[in-house]
matplotlib code that plots the C-alpha trace (Angstrom):
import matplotlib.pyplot as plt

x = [121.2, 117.8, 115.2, 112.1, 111.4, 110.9, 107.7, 108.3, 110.7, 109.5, 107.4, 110.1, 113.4, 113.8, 111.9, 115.0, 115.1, 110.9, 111.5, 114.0, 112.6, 109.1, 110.8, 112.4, 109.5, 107.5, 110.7, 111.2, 107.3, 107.2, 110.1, 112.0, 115.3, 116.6, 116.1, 117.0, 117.3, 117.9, 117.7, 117.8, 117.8, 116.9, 114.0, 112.1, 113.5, 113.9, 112.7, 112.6, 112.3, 112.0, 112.1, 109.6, 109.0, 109.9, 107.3, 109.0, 107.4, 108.3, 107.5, 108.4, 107.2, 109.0, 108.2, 111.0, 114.1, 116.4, 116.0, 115.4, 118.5, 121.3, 119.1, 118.3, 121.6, 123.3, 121.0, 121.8, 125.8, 126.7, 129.9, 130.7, 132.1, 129.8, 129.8, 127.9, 125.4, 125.1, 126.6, 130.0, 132.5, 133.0, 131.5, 131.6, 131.0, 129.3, 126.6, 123.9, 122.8, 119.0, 117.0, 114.3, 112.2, 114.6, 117.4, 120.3, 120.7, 123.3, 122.7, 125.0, 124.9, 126.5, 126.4, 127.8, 126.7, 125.7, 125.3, 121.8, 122.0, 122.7, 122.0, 122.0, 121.4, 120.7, 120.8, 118.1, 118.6, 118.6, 117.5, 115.5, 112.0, 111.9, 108.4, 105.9, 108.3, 108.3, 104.3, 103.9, 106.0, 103.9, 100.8, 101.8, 102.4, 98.9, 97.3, 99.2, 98.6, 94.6, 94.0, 95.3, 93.5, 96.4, 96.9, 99.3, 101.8, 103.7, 102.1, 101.6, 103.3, 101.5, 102.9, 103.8, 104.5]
y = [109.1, 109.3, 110.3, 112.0, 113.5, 110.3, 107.4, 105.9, 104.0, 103.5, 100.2, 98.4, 100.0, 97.9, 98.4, 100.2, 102.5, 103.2, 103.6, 106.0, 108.0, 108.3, 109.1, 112.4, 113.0, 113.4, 115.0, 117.5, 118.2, 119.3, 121.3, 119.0, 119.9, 116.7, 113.2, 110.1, 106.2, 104.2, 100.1, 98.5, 94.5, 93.2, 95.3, 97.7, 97.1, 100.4, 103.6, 106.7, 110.4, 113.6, 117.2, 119.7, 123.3, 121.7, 118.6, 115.0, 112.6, 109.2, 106.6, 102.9, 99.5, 99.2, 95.3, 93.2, 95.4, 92.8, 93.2, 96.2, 97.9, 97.1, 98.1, 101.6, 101.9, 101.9, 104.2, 106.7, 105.8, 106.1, 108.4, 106.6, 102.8, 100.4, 97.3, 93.9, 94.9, 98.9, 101.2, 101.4, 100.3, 103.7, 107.1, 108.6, 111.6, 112.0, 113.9, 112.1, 113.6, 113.8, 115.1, 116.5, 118.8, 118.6, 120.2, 118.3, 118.6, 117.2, 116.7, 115.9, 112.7, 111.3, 107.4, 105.5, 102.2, 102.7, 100.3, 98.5, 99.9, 101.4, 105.4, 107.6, 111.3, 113.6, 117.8, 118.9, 122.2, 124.1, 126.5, 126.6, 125.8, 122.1, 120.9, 121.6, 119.1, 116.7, 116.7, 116.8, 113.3, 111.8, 112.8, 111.0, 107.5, 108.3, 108.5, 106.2, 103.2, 104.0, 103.7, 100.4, 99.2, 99.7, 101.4, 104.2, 101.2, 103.6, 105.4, 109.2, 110.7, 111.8, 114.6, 113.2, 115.4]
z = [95.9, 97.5, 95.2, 96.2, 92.7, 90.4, 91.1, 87.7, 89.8, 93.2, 93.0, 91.7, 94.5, 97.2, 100.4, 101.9, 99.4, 99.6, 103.6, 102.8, 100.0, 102.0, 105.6, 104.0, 102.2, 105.3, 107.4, 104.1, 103.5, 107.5, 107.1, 109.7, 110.9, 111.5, 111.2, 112.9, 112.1, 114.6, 114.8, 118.0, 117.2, 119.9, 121.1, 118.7, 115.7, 113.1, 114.5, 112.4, 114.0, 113.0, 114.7, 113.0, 114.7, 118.2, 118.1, 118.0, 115.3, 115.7, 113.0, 114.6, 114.4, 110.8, 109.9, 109.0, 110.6, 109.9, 106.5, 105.6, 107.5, 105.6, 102.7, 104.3, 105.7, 101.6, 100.4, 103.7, 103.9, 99.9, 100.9, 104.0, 104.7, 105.2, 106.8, 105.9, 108.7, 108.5, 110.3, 110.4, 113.9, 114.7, 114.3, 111.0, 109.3, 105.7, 103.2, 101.8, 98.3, 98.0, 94.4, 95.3, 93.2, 90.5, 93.1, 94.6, 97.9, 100.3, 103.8, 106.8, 108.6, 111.1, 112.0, 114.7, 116.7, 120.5, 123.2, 122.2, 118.5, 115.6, 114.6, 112.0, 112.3, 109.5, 109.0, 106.8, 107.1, 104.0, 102.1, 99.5, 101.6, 99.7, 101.3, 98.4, 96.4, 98.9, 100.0, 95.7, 96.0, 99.0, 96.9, 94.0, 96.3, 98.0, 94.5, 92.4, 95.8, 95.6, 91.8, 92.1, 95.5, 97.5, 100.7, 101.6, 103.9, 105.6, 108.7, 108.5, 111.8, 114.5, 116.6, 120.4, 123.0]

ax = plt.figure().add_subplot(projection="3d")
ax.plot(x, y, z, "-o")
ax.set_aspect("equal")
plt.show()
């Protein structure tokens, strides 16, 4: 379960799980429709995008993919069969529960390796309107980082055209 309401734990999850918990927080707190993960090993490593009213945000460049897809992969694929390096041999169907705001939510995914890599898509569509939970969450990081020195290490996403 991904959870985007609790930081007593965040510093000490794994940085699969931080990747995950921060890339729906910024899909949720834009009110995203979608998100993708994508890892392409030999070229660009993990990519993560999101759809918000129309506008593509892309969020790539993730620093060590190698490691930090398998993680991010059994936090996304909890109800679906994993395999030692992600995504499973063919496409599958799933829900990924996410607490946010003190609501359980599930959200449909769908996995499935391509040619150069491997993908995960995810629905977020659902109502209740969940983005003052999530931006309340990203808030929290941003404050709880700078008390103690440390910057915000995951890149806010700029719109691209």
């Amino acid at each position: 379960m991904i959870r985007i309401n609790e930081l007593s734990d965040f510093e000490s999850a794994s940085a699969g799980e931080r990747l995950c918990r921060m890339a729906f927080a910024l899909a949720l707190c834009n009110q995203a429709d979608q998100i993708v993960f994508d890892y392409y090993p030999e070229r660009y490593g993990v990519w993560i995008r999101y759809w918000s009213e129309g506008t593509l945000h892309e969020l790539g460049g993730m620093p060590e993919p190698a490691a930090i897809w398998p993680e991010l992969m059994r936090d996304l694929l909890g109800d679906v069969v994993v395999t030692s390096t992600g995504v499973p041999d063919h496409p599958a169907v799933g829900t990924v529960p996410v607490l946010i705001g003190g609501v359980l939510r599930h959200f449909d995914l769908l996995c499935y390796r391509g040619q150069i890599g491997e993908h995960v898509w995810v629905e977020l569509k659902c109502p209740p309107d969940v983005s003052e939970a999530a931006e309340h969450f990203l808030r929290q990081i941003s404050a709880h980082r700078a008390g103690r020195g440390v910057r915000l290490d995951f890149p806010l996403p700029s719109p691209n055209p």
